[in-house]
C-alpha positions as a printed NumPy array, in Angstrom:
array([[ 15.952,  11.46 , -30.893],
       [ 12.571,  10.728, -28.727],
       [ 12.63 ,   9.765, -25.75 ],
       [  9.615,   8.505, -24.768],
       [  7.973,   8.273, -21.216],
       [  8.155,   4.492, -19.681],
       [  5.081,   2.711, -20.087],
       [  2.565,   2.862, -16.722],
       [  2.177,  -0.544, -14.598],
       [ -0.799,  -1.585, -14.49 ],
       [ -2.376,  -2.873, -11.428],
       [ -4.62 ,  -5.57 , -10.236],
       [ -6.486,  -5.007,  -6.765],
       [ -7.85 ,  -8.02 ,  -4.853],
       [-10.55 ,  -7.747,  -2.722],
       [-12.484,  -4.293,  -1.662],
       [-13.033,  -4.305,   1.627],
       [-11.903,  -1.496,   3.9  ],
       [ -7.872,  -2.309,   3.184],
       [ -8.833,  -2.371,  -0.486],
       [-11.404,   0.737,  -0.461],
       [ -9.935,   3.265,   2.335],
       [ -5.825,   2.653,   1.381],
       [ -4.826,   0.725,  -2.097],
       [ -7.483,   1.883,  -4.277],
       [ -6.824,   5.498,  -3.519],
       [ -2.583,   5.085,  -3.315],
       [ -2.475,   3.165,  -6.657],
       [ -4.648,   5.85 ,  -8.586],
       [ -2.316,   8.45 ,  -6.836],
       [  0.924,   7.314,  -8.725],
       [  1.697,   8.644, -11.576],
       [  3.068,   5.552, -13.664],
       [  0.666,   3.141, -12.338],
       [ -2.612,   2.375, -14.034],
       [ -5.727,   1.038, -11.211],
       [ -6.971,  -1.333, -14.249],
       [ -8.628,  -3.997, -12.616],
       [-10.962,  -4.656,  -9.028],
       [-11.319,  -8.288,  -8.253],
       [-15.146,  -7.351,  -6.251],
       [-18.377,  -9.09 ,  -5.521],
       [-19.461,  -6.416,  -5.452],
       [-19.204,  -4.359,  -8.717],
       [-21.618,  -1.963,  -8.264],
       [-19.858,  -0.325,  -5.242],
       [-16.296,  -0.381,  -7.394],
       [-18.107,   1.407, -10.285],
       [-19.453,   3.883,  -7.845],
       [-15.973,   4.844,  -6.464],
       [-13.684,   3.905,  -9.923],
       [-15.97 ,   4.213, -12.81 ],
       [-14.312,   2.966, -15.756],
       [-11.876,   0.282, -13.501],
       [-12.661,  -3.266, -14.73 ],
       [-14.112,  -5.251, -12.283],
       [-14.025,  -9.201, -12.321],
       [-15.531, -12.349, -10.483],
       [-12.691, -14.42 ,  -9.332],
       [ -8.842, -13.34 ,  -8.52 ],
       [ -8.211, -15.861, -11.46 ],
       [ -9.128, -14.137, -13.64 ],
       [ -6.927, -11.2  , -13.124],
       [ -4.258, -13.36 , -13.023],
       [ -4.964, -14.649, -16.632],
       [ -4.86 , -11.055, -17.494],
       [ -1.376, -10.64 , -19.628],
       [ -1.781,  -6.739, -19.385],
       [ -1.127,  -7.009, -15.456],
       [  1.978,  -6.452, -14.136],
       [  1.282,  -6.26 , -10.387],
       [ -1.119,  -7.356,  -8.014],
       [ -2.318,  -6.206,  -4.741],
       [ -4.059,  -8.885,  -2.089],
       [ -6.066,  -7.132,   0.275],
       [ -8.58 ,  -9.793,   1.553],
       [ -8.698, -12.04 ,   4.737],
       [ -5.521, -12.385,   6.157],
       [ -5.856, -16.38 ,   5.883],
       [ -6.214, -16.065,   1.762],
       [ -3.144, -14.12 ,   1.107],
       [ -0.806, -17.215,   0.985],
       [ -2.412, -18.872,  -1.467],
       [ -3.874, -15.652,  -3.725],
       [ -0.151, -14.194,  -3.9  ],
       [  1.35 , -17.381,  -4.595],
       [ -1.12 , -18.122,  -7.186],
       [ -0.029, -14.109,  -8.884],
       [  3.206, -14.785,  -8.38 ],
       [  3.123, -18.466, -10.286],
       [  0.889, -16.421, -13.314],
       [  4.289, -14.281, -13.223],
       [  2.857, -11.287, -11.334],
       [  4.589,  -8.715,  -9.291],
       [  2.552,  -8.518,  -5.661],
       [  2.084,  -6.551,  -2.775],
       [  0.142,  -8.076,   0.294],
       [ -1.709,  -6.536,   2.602],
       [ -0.276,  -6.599,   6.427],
       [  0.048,  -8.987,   8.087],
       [  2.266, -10.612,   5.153],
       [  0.729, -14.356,   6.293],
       [ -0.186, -16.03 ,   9.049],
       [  2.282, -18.408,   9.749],
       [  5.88 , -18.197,   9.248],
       [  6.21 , -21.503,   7.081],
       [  3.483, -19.331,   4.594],
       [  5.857, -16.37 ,   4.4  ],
       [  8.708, -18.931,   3.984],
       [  6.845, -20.173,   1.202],
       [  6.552, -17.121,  -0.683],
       [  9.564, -16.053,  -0.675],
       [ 10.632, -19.025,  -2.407],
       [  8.298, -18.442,  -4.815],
       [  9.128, -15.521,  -5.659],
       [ 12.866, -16.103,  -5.779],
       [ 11.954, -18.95 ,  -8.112],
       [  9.845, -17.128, -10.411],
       [ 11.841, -13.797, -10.566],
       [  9.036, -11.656,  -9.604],
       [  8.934,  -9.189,  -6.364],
       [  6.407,  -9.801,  -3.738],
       [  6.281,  -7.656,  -0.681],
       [  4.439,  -6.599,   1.864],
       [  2.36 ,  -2.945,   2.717],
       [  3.86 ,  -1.54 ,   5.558],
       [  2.514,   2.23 ,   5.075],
       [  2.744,   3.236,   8.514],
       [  6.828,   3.856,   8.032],
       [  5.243,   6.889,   6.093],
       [  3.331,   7.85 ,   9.49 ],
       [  3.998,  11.649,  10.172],
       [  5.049,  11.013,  13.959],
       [  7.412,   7.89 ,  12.748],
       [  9.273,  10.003,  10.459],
       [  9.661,  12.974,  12.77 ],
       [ 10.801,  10.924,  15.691],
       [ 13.397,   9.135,  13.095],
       [ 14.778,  12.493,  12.529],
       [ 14.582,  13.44 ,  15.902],
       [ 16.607,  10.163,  16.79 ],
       [ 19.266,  11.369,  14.148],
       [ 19.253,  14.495,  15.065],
       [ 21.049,  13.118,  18.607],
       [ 19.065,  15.229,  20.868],
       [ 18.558,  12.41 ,  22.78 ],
       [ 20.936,  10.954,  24.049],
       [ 21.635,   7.524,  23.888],
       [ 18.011,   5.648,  24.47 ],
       [ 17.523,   3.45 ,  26.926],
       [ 13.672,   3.408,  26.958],
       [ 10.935,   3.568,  23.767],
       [  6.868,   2.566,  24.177],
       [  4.73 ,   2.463,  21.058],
       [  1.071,   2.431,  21.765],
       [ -1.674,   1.487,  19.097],
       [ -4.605,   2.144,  21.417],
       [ -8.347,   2.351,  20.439],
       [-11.521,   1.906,  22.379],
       [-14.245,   0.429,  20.797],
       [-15.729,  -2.241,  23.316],
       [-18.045,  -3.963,  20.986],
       [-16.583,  -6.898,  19.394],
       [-18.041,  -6.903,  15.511],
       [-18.99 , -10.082,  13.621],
       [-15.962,  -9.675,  11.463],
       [-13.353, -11.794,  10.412],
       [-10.434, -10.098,  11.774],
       [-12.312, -10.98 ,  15.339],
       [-12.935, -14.776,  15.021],
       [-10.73 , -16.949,  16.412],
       [ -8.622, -18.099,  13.076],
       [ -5.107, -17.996,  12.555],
       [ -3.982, -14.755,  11.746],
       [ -6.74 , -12.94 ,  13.387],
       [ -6.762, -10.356,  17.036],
       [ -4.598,  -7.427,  17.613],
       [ -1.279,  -9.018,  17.236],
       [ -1.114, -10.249,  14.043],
       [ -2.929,  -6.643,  13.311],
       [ -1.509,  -3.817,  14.639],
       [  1.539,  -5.585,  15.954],
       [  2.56 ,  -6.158,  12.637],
       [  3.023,  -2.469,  12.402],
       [  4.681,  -1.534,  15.521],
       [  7.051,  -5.144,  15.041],
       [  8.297,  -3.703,  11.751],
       [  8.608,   0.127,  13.015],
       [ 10.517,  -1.45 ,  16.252],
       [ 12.711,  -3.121,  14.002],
       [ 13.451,  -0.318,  11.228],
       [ 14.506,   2.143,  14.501],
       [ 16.492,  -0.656,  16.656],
       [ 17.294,  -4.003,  14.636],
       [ 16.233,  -7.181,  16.226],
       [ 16.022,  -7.82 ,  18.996],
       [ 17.972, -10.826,  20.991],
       [ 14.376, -12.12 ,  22.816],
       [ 11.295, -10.971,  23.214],
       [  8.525, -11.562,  25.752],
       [  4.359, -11.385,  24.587],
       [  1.577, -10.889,  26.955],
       [ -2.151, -11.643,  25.117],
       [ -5.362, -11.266,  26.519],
       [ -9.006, -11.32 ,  25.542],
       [-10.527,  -7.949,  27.424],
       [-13.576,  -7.054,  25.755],
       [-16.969,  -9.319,  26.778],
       [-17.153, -11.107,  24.157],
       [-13.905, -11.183,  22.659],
       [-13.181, -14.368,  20.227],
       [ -9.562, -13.837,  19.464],
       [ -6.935, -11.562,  21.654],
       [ -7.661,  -7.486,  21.739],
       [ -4.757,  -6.766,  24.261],
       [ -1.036,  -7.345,  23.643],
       [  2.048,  -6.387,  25.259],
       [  5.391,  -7.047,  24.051],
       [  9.011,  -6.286,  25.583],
       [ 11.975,  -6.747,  23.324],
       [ 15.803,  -6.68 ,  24.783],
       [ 18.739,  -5.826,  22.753],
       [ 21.298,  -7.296,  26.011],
       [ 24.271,  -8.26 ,  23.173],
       [ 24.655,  -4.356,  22.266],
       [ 22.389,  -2.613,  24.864],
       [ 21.948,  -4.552,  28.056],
       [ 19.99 ,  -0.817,  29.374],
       [ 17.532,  -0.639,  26.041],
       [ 13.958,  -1.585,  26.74 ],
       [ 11.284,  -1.599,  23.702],
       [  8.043,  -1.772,  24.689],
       [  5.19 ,  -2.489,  22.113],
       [  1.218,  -2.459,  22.957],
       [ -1.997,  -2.063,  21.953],
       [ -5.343,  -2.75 ,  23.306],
       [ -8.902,  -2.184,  22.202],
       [-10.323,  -1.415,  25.569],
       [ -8.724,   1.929,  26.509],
       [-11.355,   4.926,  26.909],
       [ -8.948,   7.317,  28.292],
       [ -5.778,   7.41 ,  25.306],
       [ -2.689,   7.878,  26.444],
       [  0.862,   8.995,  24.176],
       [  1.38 ,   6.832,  21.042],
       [  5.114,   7.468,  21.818],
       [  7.065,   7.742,  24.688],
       [ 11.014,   7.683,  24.136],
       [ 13.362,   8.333,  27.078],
       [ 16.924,   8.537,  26.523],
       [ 20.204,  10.142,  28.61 ],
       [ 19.848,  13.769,  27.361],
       [ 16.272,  13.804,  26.836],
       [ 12.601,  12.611,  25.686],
       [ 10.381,  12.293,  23.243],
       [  6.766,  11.872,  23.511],
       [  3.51 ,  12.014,  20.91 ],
       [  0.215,  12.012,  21.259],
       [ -2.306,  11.429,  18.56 ],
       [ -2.75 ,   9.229,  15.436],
       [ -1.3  ,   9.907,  12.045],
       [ -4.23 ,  11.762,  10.061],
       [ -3.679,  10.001,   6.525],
       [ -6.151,   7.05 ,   7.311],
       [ -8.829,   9.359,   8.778],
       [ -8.461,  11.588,   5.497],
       [ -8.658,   7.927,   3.451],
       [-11.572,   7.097,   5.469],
       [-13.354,  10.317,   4.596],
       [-13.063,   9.943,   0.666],
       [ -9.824,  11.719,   0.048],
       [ -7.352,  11.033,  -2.511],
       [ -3.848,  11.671,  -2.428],
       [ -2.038,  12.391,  -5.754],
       [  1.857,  12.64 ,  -5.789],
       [  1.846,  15.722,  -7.967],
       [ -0.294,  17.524,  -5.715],
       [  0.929,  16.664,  -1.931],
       [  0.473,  20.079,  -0.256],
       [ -1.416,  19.431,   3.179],
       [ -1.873,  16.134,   2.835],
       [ -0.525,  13.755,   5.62 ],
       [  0.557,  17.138,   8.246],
       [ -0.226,  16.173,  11.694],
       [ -1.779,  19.056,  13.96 ],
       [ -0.568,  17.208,  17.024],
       [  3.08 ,  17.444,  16.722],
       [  5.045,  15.715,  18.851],
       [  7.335,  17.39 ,  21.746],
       [ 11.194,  16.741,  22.738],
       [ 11.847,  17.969,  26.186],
       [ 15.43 ,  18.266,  27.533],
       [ 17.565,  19.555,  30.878],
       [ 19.121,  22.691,  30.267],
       [ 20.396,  24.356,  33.222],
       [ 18.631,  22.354,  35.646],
       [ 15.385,  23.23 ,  33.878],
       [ 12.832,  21.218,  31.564],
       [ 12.499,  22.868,  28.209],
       [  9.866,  21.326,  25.951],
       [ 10.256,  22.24 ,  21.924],
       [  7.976,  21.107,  19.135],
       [  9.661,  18.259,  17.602],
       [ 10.081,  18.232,  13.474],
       [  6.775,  19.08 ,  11.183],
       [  7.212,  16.122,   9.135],
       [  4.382,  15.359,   6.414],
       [  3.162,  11.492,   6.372],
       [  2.679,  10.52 ,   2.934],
       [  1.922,   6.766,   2.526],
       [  2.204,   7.065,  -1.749],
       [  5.366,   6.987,  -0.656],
       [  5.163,   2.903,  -0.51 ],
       [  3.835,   2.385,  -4.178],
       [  5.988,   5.475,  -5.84 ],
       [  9.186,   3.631,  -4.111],
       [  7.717,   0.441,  -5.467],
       [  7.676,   1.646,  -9.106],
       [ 11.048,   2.768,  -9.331],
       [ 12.141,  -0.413,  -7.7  ],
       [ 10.484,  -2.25 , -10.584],
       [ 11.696,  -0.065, -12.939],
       [ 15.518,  -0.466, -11.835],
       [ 15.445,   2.816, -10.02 ],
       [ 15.944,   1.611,  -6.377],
       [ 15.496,  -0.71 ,  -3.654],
       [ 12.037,  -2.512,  -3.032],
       [ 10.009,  -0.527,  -0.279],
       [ 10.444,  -3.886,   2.369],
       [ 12.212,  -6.577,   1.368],
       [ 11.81 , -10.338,   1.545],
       [ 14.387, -10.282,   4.535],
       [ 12.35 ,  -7.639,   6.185],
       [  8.93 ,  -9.101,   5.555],
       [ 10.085, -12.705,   7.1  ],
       [ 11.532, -10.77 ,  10.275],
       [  8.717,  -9.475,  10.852],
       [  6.928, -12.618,  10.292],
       [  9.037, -14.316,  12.474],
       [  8.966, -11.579,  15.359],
       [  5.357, -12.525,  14.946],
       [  5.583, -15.907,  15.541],
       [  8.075, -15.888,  18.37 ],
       [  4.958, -13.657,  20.264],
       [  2.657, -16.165,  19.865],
       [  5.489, -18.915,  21.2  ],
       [  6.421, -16.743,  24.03 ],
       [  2.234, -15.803,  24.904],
       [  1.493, -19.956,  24.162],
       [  4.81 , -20.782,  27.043],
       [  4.4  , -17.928,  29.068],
       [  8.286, -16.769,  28.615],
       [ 10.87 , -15.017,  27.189],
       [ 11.819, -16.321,  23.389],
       [ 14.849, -15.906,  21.972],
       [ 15.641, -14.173,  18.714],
       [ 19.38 , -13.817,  18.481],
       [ 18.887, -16.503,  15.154],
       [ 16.956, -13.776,  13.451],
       [ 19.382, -10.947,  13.202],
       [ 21.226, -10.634,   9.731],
       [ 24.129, -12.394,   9.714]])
C-alpha cells in the first residue's frame, strides 16, 4: 500500500511591496507543503530578481482565474484589501490579509460573510504572536511568577521624524499608527487578557508634517473581572530615546523587555527562514528580565529563551486547511480586533471612554 505525500498548496501573493517582499514571500517559500507559484507585481523584473522561476502577472484577476491556486495572500494598501479578498474569496480562494484585516468594521463584517457563504477560510496575518518576547512573557505569565497582574504596557516605539510620501502616511481611512501597529498590540492585548469592558484612545499628529496620526495611546479596563487590571497600549514615531517594549507589574513580581523581536530585521536583510532548518533563527539577544522580592531583596533572573518563529502562522495555516487543526486567527478573532479598532477611533473622535462589554464572546 502507498501512501503518498499530500499534494503542496499553492499560493498566490498580491502585491510586492515591503509586506509582500520582507515577510510573505520569504514565509510562504519557507513551508514545506506550500508552493510560492504566483506574484501579482508591476514590477516583474524585481520578483524575478528575488523568485526566479515564480510566475508573475498584471492584475490580481488574473490570479484569481488561476484554477491551480488554492490560497491567496493580499498584501497591498490597506484600503484594497476589502475588495481584493472578497474578490479571491468569490473565485473560491482560501486568503490571508495583510494587517490591518480592513479598514472599517462593516468591511471586516463583510468578509466574513463571504467567506462563511462561500466555504473558504480567510484570515488575517498576525505574525507578531510568534514574536520571541510575546512568547516568553506568555510562558512567564503561566509560569505564575507573577502574581496576579494588575499592570501591563506594550510599547511599539520608533523614531524616524521624517514623514515619507507613502501611503500608509496620507490621511485615508485605514492609514497612521493605529490602524498599524495597534493592530498588533490590540490582538496581543487580547490573546493575553480577553476583551476588555471599555477602552479609552488618545491620537495625535507629532511629527511636522504629519498627515494622518503617529502617536496613540490606549487604556483598556477589565472592571467586570479585574476592577485593579490596567492595559496600557502605545506607540509613537517620535521617540529618540526607546524605552522597554514591555513592562508587566503584578503582586509577586515584574516583567520588563527591552528591544524588538529580530525576525523582521533578519527579513529585512535578505534572510529566509525554512521550517526544516530553524536553528538560530528568530533568538532574541535581549532577553527579557523577571525581577521578584525575596527576602526583602530584588532579584532579577533572565526570563525564558524563547525562539520567535513567524512560519509558524502559514505552517499552522496548512494543517488547518488540511483538517489538521484550528485556523491560526479566526474570523471571531479578526472582527475583535477590528472592532477594538474601531471603538479607538470612536473614543479618540468623542474624546471618552467606549464601551466594549458587547464584544466579549458570549
Amino acid at each position: 500500500m502507498s501512501h503518498s505525500s499530500p499534494s503542496p498548496l499553492r499560493v498566490a501573493l498580491v502585491g510586492y511591496g515591503n509586506a509582500g517582499r520582507i515577510f510573505h514571500a520569504p514565509l510562504v517559500s519557507g513551508v514545506p507543503g506550500l508552493v510560492l507559484a504566483c506574484i501579482v507585481s508591476s514590477k516583474p523584473e524585481a520578483v524575478a530578481a528575488d523568485w526566479p522561476g515564480v510566475r508573475t502577472v498584471a492584475t490580481p484577476q488574473q490570479a484569481f482565474a488561476d484554477a491551480d491556486i488554492d490560497l491567496v495572500v493580499i498584501a497591498t494598501g490597506n484600503g484594497s484589501h476589502h475588495p481584493l479578498a472578497k474578490a479571491a474569496l468569490l473565485a473560491g480562494k482560501h486568503v490571508v490579509v495583510d494587517k490591518p484585516f480592513t479598514v472599517s468594521l462593516a468591511e471586516a463584517e463583510d468578509l466574513l460573510a463571504v467567506a462563511r457563504a462561500q466555504q473558504r477560510v480567510v484570515t488575517v496575518f498576525q505574525n507578531r504572536r510568534w514574536d520571541a518576547d510575546f512568547l516568553a512573557l506568555r510562558q512567564v505569565l503561566a509560569s505564575g511568577q507573577l502574581g496576579r497582574v494588575v499592570f501591563f504596557e506594550s510599547h511599539f516605539d520608533r523614531y524616524r521624524p521624517e514623514v515619507p510620501n507613502r501611503w500608509r502616511d496620507d490621511d485615508l481611512p485605514g492609514s497612521g499608527l493605529w490602524f498599524d501597529l495597534g493592530a498588533h498590540l490590540v490582538d496581543q492585548a487580547l490573546q493575553l487578557f480577553g476583551c476588555p469592558d471599555d477602552l479609552q484612545l488618545d491620537l495625535a499628529r507629532q511629527r511636522d508634517g504629519a498627515r494622518t496620526n503617529d502617536y496613540f495611546h490606549a487604556q483598556l479596563r477589565y472592571g467586570s473581572r479585574d476592577p485593579a487590571l490596567r492595559v496600557v497600549l502605545h506607540a509613537s514615531a517620535l521617540v529618540p530615546a526607546l524605552g522597554p517594549r514591555f513592562v508587566v507589574h503584578g503582586t509577586l513580581g515584574s516583567f520588563v523587555k527591552y528591544g524588538l523581536d529580530p525576525q523582521e530585521d533578519a527579513l529585512k536583510a535578505g534572510g529566509r527562514p525554512h521550517w526544516g532548518a530553524l536553528e538560530g533563527w528568530g533568538r532574541d539577544l535581549q532577553v527579557g528580565q523577571v525581577v521578584r522580592h525575596v527576602d526583602g531583596q530584588a532579584r532579577a533572573e533572565a526570563a525564558p529563551d524563547v525562539a520567535g518563529n513567524y512560519l509558524a502562522f502559514y505552517a499552522q495555516l496548512l494543517a488547518h486547511l488540511r483538517g489538521q487543526g484550528p485556523v491560526p486567527v479566526s474570523a471571531a478573532e479578526a472582527h475583535r480586533v477590528m472592532a477594538l479598532l474601531s471603538r479607538g477611533e470612536l473614543s479618540a473622535r468623542q474624546g471618552r471612554r467606549i464601551d466594549t462589554t458587547d464584544l466579549s464572546p458570549g
